[in-house]
C-alpha positions as CSV (number, residue, x, y, z in Angstrom):
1,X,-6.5,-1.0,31.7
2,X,-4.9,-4.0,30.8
3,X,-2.3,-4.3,27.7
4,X,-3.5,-7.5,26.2
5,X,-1.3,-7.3,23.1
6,X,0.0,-10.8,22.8
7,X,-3.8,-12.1,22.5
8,X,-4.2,-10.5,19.3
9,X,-3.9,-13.2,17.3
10,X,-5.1,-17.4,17.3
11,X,-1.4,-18.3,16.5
12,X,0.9,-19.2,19.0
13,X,3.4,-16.4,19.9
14,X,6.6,-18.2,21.0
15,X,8.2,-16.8,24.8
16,X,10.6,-15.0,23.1
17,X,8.3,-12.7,20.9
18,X,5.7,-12.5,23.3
19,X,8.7,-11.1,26.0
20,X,9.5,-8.3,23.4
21,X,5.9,-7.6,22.6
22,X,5.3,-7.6,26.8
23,X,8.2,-4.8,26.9
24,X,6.8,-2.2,24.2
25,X,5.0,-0.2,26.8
26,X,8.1,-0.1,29.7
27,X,10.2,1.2,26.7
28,X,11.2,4.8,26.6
29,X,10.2,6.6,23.7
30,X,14.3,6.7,22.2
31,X,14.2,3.2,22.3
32,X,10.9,2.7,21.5
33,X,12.2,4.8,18.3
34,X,15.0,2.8,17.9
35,X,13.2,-0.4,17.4
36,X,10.7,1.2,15.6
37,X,13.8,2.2,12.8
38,X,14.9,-1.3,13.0
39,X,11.6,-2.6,11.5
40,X,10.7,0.4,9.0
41,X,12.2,2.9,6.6
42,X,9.9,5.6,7.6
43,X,8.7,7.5,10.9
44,X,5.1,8.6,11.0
45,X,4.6,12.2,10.1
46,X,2.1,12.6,13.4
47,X,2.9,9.7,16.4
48,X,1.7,8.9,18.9
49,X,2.8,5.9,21.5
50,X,0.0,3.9,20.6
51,X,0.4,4.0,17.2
52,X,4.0,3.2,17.5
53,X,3.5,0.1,19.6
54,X,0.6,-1.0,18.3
55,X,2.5,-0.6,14.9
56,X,5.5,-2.2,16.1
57,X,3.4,-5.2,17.8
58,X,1.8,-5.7,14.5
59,X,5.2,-6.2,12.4
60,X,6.8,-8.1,15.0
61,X,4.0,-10.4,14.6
62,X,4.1,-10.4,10.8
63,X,8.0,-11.7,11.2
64,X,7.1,-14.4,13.2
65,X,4.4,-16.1,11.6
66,X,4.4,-14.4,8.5
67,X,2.2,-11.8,6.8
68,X,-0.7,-11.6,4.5
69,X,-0.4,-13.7,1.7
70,X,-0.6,-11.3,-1.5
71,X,-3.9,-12.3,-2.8
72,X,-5.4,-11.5,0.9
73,X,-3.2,-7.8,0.3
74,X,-4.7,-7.2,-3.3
75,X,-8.3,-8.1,-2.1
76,X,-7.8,-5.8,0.4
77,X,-6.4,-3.2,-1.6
78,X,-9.0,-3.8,-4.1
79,X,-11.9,-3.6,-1.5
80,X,-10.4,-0.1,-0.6
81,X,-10.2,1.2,-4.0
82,X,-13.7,0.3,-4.7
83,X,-14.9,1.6,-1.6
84,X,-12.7,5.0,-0.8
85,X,-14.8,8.3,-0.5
86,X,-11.6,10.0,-2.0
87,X,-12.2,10.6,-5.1
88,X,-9.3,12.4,-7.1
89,X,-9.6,10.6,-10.5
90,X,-11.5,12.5,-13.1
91,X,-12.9,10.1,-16.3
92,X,-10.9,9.9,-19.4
93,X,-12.9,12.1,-21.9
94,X,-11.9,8.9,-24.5
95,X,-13.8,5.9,-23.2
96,X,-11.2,3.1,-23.1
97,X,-12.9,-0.3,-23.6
98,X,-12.0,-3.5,-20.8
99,X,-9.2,-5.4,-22.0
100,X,-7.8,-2.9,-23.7
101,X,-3.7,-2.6,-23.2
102,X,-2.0,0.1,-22.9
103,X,2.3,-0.2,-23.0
104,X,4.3,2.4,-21.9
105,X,8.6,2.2,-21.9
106,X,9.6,4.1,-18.8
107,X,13.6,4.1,-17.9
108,X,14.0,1.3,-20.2
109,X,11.4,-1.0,-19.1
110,X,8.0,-1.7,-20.8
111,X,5.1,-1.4,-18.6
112,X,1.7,-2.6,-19.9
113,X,-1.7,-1.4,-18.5
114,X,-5.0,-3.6,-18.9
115,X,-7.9,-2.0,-18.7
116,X,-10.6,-3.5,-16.2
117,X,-14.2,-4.5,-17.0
118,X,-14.7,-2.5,-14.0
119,X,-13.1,0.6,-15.5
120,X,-9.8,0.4,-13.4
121,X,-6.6,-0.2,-15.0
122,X,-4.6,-3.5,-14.0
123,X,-0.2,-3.8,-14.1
124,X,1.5,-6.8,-12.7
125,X,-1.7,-8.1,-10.8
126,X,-2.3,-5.1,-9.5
127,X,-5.3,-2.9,-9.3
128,X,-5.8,1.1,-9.7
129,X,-8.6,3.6,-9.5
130,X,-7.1,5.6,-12.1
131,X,-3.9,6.1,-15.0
132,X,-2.2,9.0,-12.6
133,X,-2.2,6.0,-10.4
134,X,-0.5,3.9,-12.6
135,X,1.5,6.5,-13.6
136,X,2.6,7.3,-10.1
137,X,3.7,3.7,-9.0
138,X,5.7,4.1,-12.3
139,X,7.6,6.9,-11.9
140,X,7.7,7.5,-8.4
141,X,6.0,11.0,-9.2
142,X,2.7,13.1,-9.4
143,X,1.8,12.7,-13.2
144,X,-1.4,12.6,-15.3
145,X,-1.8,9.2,-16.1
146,X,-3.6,10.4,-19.8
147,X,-0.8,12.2,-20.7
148,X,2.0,9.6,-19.4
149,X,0.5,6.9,-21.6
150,X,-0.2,9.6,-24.7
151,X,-4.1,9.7,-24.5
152,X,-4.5,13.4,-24.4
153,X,-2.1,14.4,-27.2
154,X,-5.5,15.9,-29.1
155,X,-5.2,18.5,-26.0
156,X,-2.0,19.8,-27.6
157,X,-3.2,21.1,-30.6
């Protein structure tokens, strides 16, 4: 089997990028490694090779010629949303209607929260499925996103 990897794209690769991509399988796996935490923060919690260089091949590319341009990212993100079999967001019991803004002050900075026609909730041009998601991106942690932005305070009683 062939490793075609600097055919993955229509753009042209210049020498010098297509010579590093042409050396990710003759690496050993500590370089490989070291690369691979030159280029990311985090290590996968199950690797393999392939991933790695395929990974690595990927955002090597993205450098050179640049990455998704953000619209390209939220449609995609938006697509998977929309589409994901994981569901983990229950309903609110209180309907919220579209357009409706919700405005949180987290840490000193005021967050505001449009509600979609489509039900999601929109921040800084930015889609979610749900307010823990919101909530999430936010703080960094697990929360429910009702009870972050004040919703379910008749639960309290």
């Amino acid at each position: 089997m062939t490793n075609d990897i600097t055919h993955q794209t229509d753009l042209p690769i210049t020498s010098a990028v297509g010579n590093q991509l042409q050396s990710l399988p003759n690496l050993n796996m500590t370089e490989l490694w070291k690369l691979w935490d030159q280029h990311f923060k985090d290590r996968p919690k199950h690797p393999n090779r392939r991933q790695l260089e395929s990974r690595l091949t990927y955002r090597i590319q993205e450098i050179q010629q640049g990455g998704l341009k953000p619209e390209t990212r939220n449609l995609l993100a938006d697509v998977g949303e929309r589409l994901s079999k994981i569901k983990t967001s229950k309903r609110l019991s209180t309907a919220l209607l579209p357009g409706t803004i919700l405005i949180r002050e987290f840490d000193g900075i005021d967050y505001c929260v449009t509600v979609a026609i489509d039900g999601r909730f929109e921040m800084d041009g930015h889609k979610y499925g749900s307010l823990s998601a919101v909530a999430k991106h936010i703080t960094g942690t697990q929360w429910s996103g009702p009870a972050f932005f004040g919703l379910d305070q008749g639960a309290k009683k």
